[in-house]
N, C-alpha and C positions, 0 to 999 in steps of 0.2 A: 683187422684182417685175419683172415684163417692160412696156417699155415700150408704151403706146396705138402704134396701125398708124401710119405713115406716109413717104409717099415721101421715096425718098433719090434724091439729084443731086449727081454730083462732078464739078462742070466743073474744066477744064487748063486757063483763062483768066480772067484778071479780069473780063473782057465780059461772056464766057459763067457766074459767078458772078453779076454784078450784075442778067444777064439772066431769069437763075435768082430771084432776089430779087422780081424785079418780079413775074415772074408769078403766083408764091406768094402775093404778097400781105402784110398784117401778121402772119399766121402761122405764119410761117417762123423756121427758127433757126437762125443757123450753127453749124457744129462747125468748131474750131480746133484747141486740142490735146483739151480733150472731159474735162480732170479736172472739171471743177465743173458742164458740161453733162449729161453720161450718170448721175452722181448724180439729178438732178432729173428727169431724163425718165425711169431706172428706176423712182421713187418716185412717177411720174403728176404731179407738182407744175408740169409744162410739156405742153400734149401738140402741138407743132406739127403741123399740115398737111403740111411739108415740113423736111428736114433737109439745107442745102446745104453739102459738104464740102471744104474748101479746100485740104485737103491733098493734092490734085495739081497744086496752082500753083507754077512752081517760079518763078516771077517777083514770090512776096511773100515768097522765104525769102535770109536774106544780109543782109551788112553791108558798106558799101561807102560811102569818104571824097566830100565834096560842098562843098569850099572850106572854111567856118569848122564844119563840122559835119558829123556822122556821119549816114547815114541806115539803119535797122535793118527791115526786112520785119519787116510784120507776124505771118508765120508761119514768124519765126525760131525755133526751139525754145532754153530755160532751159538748157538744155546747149550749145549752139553760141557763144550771147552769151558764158557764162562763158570758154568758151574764146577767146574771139574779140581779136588784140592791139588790135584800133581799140577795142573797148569797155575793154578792159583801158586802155588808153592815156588815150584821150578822156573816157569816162564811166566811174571806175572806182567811183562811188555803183553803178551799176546791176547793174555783177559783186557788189560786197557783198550789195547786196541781193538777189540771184537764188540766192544761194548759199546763204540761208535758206531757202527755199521748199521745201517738203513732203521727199520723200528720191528717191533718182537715178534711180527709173523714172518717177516724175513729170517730174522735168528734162529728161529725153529727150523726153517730149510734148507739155508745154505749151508756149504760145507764149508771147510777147509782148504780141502782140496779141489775143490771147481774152482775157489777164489784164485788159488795160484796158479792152477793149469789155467783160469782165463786171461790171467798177466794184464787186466787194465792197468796200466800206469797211474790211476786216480784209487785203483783200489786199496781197501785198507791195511790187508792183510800181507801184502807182499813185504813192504820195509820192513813189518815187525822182524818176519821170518829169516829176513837178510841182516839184521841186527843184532838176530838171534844163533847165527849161523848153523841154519838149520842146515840138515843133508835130506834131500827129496829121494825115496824111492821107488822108481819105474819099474813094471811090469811088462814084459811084452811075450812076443813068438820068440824071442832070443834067451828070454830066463828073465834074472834080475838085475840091475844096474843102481849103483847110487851116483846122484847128482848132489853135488853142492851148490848151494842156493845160489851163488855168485856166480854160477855157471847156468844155471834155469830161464834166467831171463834174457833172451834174446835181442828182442825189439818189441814194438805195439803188437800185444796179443799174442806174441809170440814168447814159444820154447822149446827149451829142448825134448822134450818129448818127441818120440816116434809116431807118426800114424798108428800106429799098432800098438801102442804100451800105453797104457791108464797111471795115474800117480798112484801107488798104495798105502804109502803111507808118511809121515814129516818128523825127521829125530834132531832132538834139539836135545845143545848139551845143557845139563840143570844149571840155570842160573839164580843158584840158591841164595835170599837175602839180600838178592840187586833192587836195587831200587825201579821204579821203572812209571814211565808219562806217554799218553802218544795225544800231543796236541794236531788237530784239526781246523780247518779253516775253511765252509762252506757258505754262499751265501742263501742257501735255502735250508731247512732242517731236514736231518736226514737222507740228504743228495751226496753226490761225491766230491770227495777232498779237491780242492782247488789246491789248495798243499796240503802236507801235514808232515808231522816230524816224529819221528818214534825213537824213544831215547830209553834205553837201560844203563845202571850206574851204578858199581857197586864203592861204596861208602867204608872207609876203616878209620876211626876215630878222628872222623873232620876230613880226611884226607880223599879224594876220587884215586881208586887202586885201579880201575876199568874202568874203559865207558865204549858203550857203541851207542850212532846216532846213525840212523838212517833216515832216508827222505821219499816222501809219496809226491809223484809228479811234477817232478821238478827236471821228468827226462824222458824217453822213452822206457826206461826201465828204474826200480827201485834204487837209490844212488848210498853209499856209506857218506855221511859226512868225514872225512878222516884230518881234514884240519881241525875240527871241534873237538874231535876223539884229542889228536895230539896235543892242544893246548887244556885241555883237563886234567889228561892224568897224570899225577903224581903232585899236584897241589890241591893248598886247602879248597874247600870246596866255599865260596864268599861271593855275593853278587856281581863285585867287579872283575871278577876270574871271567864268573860266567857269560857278564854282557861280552868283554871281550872276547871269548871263542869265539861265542853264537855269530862274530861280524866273517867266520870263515865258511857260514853253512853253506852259501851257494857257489862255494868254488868247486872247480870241475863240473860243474851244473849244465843241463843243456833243457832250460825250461821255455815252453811254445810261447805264442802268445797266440789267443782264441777269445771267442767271444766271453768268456770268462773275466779273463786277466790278459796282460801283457808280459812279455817275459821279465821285467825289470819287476814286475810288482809281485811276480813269483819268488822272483830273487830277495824282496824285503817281507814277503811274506816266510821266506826260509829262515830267513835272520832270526827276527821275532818270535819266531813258533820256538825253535830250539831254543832259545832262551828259554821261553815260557817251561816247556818241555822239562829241559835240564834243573834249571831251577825249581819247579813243583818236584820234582824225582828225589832231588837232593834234600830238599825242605830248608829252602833259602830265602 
């Protein structure tokens, strides 16, 4: 299908974006990298007013060190993160996990930041970031705001973002030397997570010092494991530690049941993933 008429704006500024926003009004839509966008606007499923395009801002693309933490543009592209040694170094949950993401022309497109601003609940890149306790931030008519991730995710497709504020950029504090898995569980290659589990861990002679576990689609929104977190840390780290955390991942859980899966089978796909997860991280 071709998509309903509407004006396109591609400001070379943040300003000139945010300026672009306001006039638009609420319906306006950005385009980032545009994989999950141009789907729904060829199908009519979105029909904005205006389409404002970001991608000649070159002051929301790059990664670049900020004392205890990395900060990553939000229209970094899936391919540049992977390669990038701050992300490889600092946050290496988020190379795991960018690394599953659809196949290599999509990686070259997407961003960062479109992935979070479009908050799919199957997406890949949300748990990492929630794992990671990234701080998102917003751009609008009002100045600048920082969001913490835990605060971002709203509901389905939903955020906190403004009508009027663009994401500009994602600071994560360095998680130097953590270990880190984001297991996956689709039944097509390359489609979206049915679960999946994203686990960093930082390891001191045998022992789990830290761990965050978070979960892809097991909710409306990205979820922390924090029973799995509590039964890790501060023991050795040994297969039967692990089996039994991994039996707490789907608590607090609020997983669908759709032509996919059922929610019970989300729930045992939770289990198992963070195992898998936890256990390759630690090298068990």
């Amino acid at each position: 299908m071709i998509p309903s008429t509407f004006d396109y704006v591609a400001p070379t500024t943040v300003e000139e974006a945010v300026a672009a926003l306001a006039e638009a009004g609420d319906d306006a839509k950005i385009l980032a990298g545009g994989q999950s966008l141009l789907p729904v606007l060829r199908l009519r499923l979105s029909s904005p007013s205006t389409l404002v395009d970001l991608g000649r801002i070159g002051e929301l693309r790059g990664v670049r060190e900020d004392g205890d933490s990395i900060v990553i543009g939000a229209m970094t592209t899936y391919y540049d993160m992977i390669r990038d040694p701050l992300v490889q170094e600092h946050a290496l949950l988020l190379v795991e996990a960018t690394r599953t993401v659809a196949d290599p022309q999509i990686r070259h497109r997407g961003t960062l930041g479109g992935a979070l601003a479009h908050a799919d609940p199957a997406g890949d890149l949300c748990a990492p970031a929630l794992a990671l306790d990234a701080t998102l931030t917003a751009v609008g008519t009002a100045g600048r705001r920082s969001i913490p991730v835990a605060d971002f995710f709203e509901g389905y497709y939903t955020t906190a973002l403004h009508p009027d504020e663009i994401l500009a950029d994602v600071r994560i504090p360095k998680h130097t030397g953590w270990e880190a898995r984001y297991e996956k569980f689709n039944t097509v290659a390359e489609a979206w997570s049915i679960v999946a589990v994203a686990a960093t861990i930082q390891v001191d002679g045998g022992t789990i010092r830290q761990a965050r576990v978070a979960l892809t689609n097991m909710g409306a929104v990205p979820v922390r494991a924090r029973g799995v977190e509590d039964a890790l840390v501060g023991k050795a780290a040994d297969p039967e530690l692990i089996r039994a955390a991994a039996e707490h991942a789907a608590e607090g859980t609020d997983p669908v049941t759709d032509g996919n899966a059922d929610a019970d089978y989300r729930s045992h796909l939770a289990r198992v993933l963070t195992r898998r997860a936890v256990a390759t991280a630690v090298g068990v």
